[in-house]
C-alpha positions in Angstrom: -7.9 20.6 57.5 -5.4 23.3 56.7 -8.1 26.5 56.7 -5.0 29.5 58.2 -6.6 32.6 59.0 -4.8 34.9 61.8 -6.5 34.4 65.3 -7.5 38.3 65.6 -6.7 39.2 69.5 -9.6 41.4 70.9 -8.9 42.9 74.2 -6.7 43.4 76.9 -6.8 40.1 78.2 -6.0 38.4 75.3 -2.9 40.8 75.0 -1.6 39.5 78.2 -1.4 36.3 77.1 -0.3 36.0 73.6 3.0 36.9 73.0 5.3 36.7 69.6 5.5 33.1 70.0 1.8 32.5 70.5 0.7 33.7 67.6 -2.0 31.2 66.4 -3.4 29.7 62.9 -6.1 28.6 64.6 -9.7 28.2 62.7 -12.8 26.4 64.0 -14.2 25.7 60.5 -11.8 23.0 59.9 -12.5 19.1 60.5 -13.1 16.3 63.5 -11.9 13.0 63.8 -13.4 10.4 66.3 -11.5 7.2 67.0 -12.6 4.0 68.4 -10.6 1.3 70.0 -11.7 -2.4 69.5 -13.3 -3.1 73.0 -15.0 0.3 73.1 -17.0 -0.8 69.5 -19.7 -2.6 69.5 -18.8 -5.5 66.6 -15.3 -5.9 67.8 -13.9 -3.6 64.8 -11.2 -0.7 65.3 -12.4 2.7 63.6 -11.6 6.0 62.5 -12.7 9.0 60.7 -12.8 12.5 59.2 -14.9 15.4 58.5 -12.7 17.2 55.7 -14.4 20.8 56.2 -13.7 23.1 54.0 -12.5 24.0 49.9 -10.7 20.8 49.2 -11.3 18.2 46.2 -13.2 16.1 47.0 -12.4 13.8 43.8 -11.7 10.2 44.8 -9.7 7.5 43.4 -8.8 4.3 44.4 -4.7 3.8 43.3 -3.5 0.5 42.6 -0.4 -1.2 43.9 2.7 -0.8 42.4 6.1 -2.7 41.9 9.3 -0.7 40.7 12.6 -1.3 39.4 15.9 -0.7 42.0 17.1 2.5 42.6 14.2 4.9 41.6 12.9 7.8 42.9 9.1 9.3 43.8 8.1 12.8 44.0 6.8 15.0 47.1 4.2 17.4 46.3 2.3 20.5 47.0 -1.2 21.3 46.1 -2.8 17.9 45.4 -5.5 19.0 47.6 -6.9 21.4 45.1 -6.7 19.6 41.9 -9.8 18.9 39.8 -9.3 15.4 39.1 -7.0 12.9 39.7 -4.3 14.1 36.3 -4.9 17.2 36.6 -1.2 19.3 37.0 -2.6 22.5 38.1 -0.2 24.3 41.0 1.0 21.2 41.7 4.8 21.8 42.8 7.5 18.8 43.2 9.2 19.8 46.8 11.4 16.8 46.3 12.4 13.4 45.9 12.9 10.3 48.1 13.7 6.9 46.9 11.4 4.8 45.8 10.3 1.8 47.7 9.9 -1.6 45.5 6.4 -2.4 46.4 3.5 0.1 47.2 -0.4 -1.1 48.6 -3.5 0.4 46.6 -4.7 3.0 48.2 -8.0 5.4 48.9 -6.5 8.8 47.1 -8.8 11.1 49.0 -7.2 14.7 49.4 -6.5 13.1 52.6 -5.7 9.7 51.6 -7.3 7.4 54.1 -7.0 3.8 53.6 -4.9 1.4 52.4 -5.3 -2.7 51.2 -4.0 -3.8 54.3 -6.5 -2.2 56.2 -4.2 1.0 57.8 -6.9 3.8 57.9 -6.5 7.4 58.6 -8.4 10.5 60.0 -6.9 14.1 60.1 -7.3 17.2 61.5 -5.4 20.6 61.5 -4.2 21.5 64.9 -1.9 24.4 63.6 -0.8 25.4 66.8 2.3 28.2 67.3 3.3 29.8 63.5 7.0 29.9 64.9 7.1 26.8 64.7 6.6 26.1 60.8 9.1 26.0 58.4 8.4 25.7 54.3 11.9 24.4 53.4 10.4 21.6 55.1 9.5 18.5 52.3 6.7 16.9 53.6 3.0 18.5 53.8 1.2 16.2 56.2 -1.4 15.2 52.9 2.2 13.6 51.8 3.2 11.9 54.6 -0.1 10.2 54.9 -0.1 8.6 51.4 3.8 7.7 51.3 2.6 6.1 55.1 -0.1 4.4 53.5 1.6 2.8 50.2 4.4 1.1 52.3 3.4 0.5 55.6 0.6 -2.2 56.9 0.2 -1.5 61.0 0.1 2.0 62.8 3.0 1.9 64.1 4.8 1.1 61.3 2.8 4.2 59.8 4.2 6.5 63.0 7.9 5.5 63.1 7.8 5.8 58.9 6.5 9.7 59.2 8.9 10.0 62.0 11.6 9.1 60.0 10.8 11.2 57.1 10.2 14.1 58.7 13.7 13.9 60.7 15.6 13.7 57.0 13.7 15.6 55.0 11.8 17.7 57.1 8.0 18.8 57.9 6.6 21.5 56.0 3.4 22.5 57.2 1.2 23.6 60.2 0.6 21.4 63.2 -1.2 18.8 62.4 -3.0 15.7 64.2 -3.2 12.4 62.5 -5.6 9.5 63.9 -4.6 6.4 62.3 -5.6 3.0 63.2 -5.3 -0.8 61.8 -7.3 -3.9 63.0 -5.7 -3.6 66.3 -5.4 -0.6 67.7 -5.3 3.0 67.2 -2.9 6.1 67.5 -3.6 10.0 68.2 -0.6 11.6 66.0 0.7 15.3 66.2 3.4 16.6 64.2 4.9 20.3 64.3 7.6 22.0 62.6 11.0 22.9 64.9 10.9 26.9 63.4 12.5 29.0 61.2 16.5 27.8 61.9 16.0 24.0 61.8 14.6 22.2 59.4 13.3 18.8 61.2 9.9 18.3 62.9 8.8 17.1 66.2 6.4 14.6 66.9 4.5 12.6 69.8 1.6 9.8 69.2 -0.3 8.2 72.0 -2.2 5.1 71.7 -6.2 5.1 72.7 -6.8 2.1 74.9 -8.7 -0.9 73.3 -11.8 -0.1 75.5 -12.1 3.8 75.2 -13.0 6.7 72.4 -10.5 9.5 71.6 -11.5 12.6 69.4 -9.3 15.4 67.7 -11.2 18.5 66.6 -8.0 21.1 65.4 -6.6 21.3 69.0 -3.3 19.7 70.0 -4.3 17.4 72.6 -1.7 15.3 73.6 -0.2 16.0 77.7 1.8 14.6 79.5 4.6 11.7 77.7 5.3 8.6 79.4 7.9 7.3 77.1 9.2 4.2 78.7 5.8 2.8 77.9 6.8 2.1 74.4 3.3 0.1 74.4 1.5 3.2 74.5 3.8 6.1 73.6 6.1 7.4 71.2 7.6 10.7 70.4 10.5 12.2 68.3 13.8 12.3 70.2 14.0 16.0 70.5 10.6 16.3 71.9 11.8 17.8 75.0 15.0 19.5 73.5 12.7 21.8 70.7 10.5 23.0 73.6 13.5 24.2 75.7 15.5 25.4 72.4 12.7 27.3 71.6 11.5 28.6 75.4 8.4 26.9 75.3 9.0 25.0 78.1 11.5 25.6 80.8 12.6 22.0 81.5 10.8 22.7 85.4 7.6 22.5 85.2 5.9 19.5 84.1 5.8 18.8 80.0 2.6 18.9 78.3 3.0 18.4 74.6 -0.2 20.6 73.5 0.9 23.8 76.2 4.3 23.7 74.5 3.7 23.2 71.1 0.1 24.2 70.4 -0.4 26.8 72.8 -4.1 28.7 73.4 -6.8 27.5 71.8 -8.7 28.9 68.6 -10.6 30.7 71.1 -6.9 32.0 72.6 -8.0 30.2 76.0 -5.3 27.7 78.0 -7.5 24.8 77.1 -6.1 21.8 75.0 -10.3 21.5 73.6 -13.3 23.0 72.7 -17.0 22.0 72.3 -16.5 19.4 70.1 -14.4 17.9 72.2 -16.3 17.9 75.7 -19.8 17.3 73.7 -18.8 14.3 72.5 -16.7 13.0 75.5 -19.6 14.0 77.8 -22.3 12.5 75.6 -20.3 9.3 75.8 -19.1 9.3 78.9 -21.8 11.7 81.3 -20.5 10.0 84.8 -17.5 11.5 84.4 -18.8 15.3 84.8 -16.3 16.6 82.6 -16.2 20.7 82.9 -16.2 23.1 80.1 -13.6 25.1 82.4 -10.9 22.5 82.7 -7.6 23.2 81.3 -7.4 19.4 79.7 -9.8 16.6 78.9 -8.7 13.3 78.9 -7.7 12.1 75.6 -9.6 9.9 75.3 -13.1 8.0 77.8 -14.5 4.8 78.4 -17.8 4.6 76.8 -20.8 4.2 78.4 -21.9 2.5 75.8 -20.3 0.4 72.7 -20.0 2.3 69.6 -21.2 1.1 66.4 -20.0 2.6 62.9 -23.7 4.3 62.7 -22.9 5.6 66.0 -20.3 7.2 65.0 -22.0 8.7 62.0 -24.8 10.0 64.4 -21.3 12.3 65.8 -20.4 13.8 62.6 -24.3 14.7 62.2 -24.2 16.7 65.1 -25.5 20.1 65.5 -26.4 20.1 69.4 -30.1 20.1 68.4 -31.9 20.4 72.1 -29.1 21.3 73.8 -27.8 24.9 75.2 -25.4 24.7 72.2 -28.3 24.5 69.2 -28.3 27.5 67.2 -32.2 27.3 66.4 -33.3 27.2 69.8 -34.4 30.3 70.2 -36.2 31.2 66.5 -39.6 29.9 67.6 -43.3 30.6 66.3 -46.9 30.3 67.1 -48.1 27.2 65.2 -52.1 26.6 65.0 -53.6 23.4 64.5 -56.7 24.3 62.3 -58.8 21.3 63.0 -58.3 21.2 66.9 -57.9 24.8 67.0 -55.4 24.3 69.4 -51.8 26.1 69.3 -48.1 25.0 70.1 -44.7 26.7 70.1 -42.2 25.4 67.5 -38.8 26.1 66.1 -39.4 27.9 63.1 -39.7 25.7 59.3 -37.0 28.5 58.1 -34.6 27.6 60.5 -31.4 26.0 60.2 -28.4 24.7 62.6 -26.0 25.6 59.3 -26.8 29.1 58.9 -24.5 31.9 57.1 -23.2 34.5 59.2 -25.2 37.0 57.8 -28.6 35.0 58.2 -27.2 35.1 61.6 -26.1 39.0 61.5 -29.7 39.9 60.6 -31.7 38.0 62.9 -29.8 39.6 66.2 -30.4 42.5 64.3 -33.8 42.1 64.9 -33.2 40.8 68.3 -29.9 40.8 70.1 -29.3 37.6 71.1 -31.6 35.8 68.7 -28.6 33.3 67.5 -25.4 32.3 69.5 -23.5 30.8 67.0 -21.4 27.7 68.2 -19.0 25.8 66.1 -21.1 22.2 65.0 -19.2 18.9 64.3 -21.6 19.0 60.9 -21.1 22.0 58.9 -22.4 22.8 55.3 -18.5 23.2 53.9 -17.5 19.9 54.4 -16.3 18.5 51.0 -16.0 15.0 51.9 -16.1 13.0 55.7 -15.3 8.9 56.1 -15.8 6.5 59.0 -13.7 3.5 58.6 -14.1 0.3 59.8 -11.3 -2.1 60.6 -12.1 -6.1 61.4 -9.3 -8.0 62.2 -11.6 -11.3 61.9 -12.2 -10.7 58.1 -9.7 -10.8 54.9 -8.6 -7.6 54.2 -10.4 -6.8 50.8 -13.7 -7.1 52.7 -12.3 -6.2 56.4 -11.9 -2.9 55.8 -14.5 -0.2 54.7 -14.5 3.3 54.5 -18.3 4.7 54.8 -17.9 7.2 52.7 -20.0 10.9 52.5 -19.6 13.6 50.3 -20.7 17.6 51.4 -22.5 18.3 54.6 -22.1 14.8 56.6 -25.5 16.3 58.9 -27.3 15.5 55.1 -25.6 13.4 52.5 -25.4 9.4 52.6 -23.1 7.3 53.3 -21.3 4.9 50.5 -19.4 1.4 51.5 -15.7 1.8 49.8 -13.5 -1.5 50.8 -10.2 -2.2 50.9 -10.9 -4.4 47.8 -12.7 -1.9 45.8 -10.5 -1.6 42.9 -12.7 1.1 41.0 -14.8 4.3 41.7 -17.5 5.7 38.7 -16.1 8.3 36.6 -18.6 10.8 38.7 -16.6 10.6 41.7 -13.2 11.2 40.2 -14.1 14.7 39.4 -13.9 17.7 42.4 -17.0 19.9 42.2 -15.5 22.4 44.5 -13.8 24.8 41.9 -17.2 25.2 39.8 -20.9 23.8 39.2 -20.4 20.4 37.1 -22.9 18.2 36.1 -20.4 15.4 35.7 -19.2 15.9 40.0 -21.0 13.7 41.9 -20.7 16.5 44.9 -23.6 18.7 42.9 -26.4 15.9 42.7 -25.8 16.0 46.9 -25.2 19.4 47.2 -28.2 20.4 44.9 -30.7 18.6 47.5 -29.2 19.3 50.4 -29.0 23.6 49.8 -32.3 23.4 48.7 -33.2 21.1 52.0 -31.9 24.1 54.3 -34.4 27.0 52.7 -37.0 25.5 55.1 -35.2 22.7 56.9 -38.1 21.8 59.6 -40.1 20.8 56.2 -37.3 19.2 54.6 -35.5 17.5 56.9 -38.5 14.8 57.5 -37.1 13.1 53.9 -33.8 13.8 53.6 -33.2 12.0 57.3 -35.3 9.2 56.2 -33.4 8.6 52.7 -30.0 8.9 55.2 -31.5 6.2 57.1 -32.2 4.0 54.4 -28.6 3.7 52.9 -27.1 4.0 56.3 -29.3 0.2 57.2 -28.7 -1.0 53.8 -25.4 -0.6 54.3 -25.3 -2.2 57.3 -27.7 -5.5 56.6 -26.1 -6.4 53.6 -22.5 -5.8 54.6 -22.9 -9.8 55.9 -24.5 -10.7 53.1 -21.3 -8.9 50.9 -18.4 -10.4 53.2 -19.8 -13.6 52.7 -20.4 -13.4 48.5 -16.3 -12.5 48.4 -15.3 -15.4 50.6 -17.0 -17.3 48.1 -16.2 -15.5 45.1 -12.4 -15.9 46.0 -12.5 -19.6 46.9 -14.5 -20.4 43.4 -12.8 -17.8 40.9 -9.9 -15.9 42.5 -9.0 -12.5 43.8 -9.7 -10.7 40.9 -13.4 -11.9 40.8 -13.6 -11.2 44.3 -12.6 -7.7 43.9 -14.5 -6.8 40.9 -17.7 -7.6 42.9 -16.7 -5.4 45.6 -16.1 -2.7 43.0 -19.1 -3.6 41.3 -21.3 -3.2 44.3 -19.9 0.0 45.5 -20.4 1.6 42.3 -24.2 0.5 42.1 -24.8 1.6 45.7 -23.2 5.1 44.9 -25.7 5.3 41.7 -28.5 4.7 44.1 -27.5 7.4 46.2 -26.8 10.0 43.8 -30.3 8.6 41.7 -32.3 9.1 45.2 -30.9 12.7 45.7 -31.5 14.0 42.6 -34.7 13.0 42.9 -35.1 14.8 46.4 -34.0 18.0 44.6 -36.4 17.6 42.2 -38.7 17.2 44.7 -37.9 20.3 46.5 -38.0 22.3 43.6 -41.5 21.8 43.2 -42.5 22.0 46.7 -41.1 25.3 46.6 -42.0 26.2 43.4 -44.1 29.2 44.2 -41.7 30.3 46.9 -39.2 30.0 49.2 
């Protein structure tokens, strides 16, 4: 998520350490990605995701395949992130042109698009890393890159080596970003940088996650050290090496990391490629490994303890460290009397909230200093859309692939099944409801509900949880149910008819959702009707 706002250096230790060509666009409101290889999941499936945190559209469309005629060209754009629906020309820019290819696969147009026919999926998460290092003559934004990536190419690799290639003739454009992208067989951890102000180019490096572990990227570079004569497992750009000694990042004698060179400090300007997203959800999934907050690296990626499902996964991106050192409410407790035993108890307050504004969070240590010690949460209230995507090599495509998709705060909105063969979204989610309140956005029936939840969250929550879990299953025990009615479908009628009952599901289970949170903000409304 491309949120650039000047890391502000406080101190004299700071000083020391950042220099001209430290200077960070480092931001920890931007978005997480959690990847799962095929023996670390517990169904056998390959996954990926994204929280997309921040003011982006969140207007979705599924685009169909294409064929074209020889010798054509396609445009490379700027600003389809903020558009209002999916024609809508407003600030879009053309950077350029490359030649068309002669076929494209339909796609999932999120404003990162995610997911393709042939089940190639993709996460993404800004890791911004050293400003010297961007250059704007640069064509591709990494938003473009992903969706030209996604309409040609069927495999991960494919994906990697395709971006690689565009980037080296027509240059990248944008911060550092990280990538996650993953097909029914494995999955990669992507960074891409700019090579500065006198070259335009980019530099690159992806790393597999093995089969049987769990890699996450939360807007740090993490990549370290390259083995790149394991071509199984590694690939970079070929002037990996030559960029960071061109540019003194690296003095060719010590040993390379990728994320000390190129991303530098931290958005917290420490020496560390992660933060707490990072070791909470390593550690949670991997606690025998005793991973310290003080390390300079944490492995890329862990063997779980445990095998992930998708809901697992889902459980992540709801995280807000409730009961641990890191929750924000833990200390806004009162005195609450049972009036029939007589009896008291000590509880986090109703009115508190993990997703508290700053200046909620201002007054209350204004009332006591140290009330609130804000921490960064994996779930946060500005998301505009998140996915976890599922990837089953066992399955045909249409049906093998899902995207579990979740518009605003993923810590309170549903989750909706979009597959590779959904060939249609309703007209309510092709329209972005983060420029202005619109009826017609399906982002406002969640949002609505889920503002109003937060007023007094420990009497809200009870309901809003239990609606989450009751799409979340539904999901789930009827996906067999929907795998199977395709198979059939497309043996009896054809492809078509097997599609259009994917789309037609999807859309009815999206009407549920958006039906069962309207009524929740009704519902609100009048429990609060004589008062927040």
């Amino acid at each position: 998520m491309k949120i650039h706002s000047t890391l502000f250096v406080i101190g004299m230790a700071f000083s020391q350490i950042i220099t001209a060509q430290t200077n960070l666009f480092h931001d920890p409101d931007c978005c997480t990605s959690i990847m799962v290889g095929r023996e670390a999941s517990a169904d056998g499936s390959v996954m990926t995701s994204h929280t997309c945190d921040s003011w982006y559209r969140t207007w979705v469309n599924v685009v169909p395949a294409r064929t074209y005629e020889r010798d054509t060209t396609m445009n490379i754009y700027n600003g389809r992130m903020h558009t209002e629906f999916p024609e809508d020309q407003t600030n879009l820019t053309v950077k350029g042109t490359i030649p068309q290819t002669k076929h494209t696969y339909a796609f999932l147009d999120t404003s990162y698009p995610c997911l393709n026919e042939k089940q190639l999926a993709m996460g993404e998460t800004t890791i911004s890393g050293r400003d010297t290092l961007r250059n704007e003559k640069g064509m591709f934004m990494i938003e473009e890159l992903a969706r030209v990536a996604l309409e040609r190419c069927s495999t991960a690799r494919q994906a990697i080596r395709l971006m690689g290639e565009l980037v080296k003739e027509y240059g990248y454009g944008d911060y550092g970003e990280c990538l996650t992208i993953a097909d029914p067989k494995e999955v990669w951890h992507f960074e891409v940088f700019g090579e500065g102000p006198d070259k335009v180019g980019g530099v690159w490096a992806a790393v597999r996650i093995p089969d049987g572990e769990v890699g996450i990227s939360a807007n740090i570079s993490r990549i370290s050290t390259l083995n790149l004569k394991d071509k199984d497992n590694y690939m970079a750009s070929d002037n990996v090496f030559d960029v960071a000694r061109k540019l003194k990042l690296w003095d060719g004698k010590e040993p390379f990391k990728f994320w000390r060179a190129y991303g530098g400090p931290n958005y917290a300007g420490k020496w560390q490629s992660f933060s707490i997203r990072e070791y909470f959800v390593l550690s949670r999934l991997a606690p025998s490994l005793k991973l310290s907050m003080d390390s300079e690296e944490l492995p890329l990626s862990v063997k779980p303890e445990k095998k992930l499902s998708a809901a697992d996964v889902m459980a992540l991106l709801r995280q807000t460290y409730e009961g641990t050192e890191w929750d924000v409410t833990r200390n806004l407790k009162v005195v609450k009397k049972d009036y029939k035993t007589g009896q008291t108890d000590t509880i986090i307050s109703p009115r508190a909230n993990p997703w508290m504004r700053s200046d909620e969070v201002q007054m209350l240590n204004g009332i006591k200093n140290g009330a609130v010690t804000s921490y960064r949460n994996i779930s946060v209230p500005q998301c505009a859309y998140s996915t976890v995507i599922q990837l089953r090599s066992w399955l045909p495509d249409a049906v093998g692939g899902v995207c579990w998709f979740s518009m605003d705060n993923p810590g309170q909105s549903p989750r909706v099944p979009i597959f590779c063969g959904t060939t249609d979204l309703p007209a309510i989610y092709k329209i972005c409801g983060n420029h202005r309140y619109r009826e017609d956005s399906a982002l406002w029936h969640y949002r609505r509900a889920n503002k109003l939840a937060t007023v007094r969250w420990g009497n809200a929550r009870g309901i809003m949880e239990a609606n989450i879990r009751h799409f979340e299953e539904k999901g789930f025990n009827e996906l067999p149910m929907v795998e199977a009615r395709y198979q059939d479908l497309l043996k009896a009628k054809g492809e078509e008819a097997a599609k259009a009952y994917l789309t037609d599901y999807t859309k009815d289970f999206i009407g549920a959702t958006i039906l069962r949170w309207d009524e929740m903000a009704a519902k609100y409304w009048n429990d609060y009707r004589f008062g927040f």
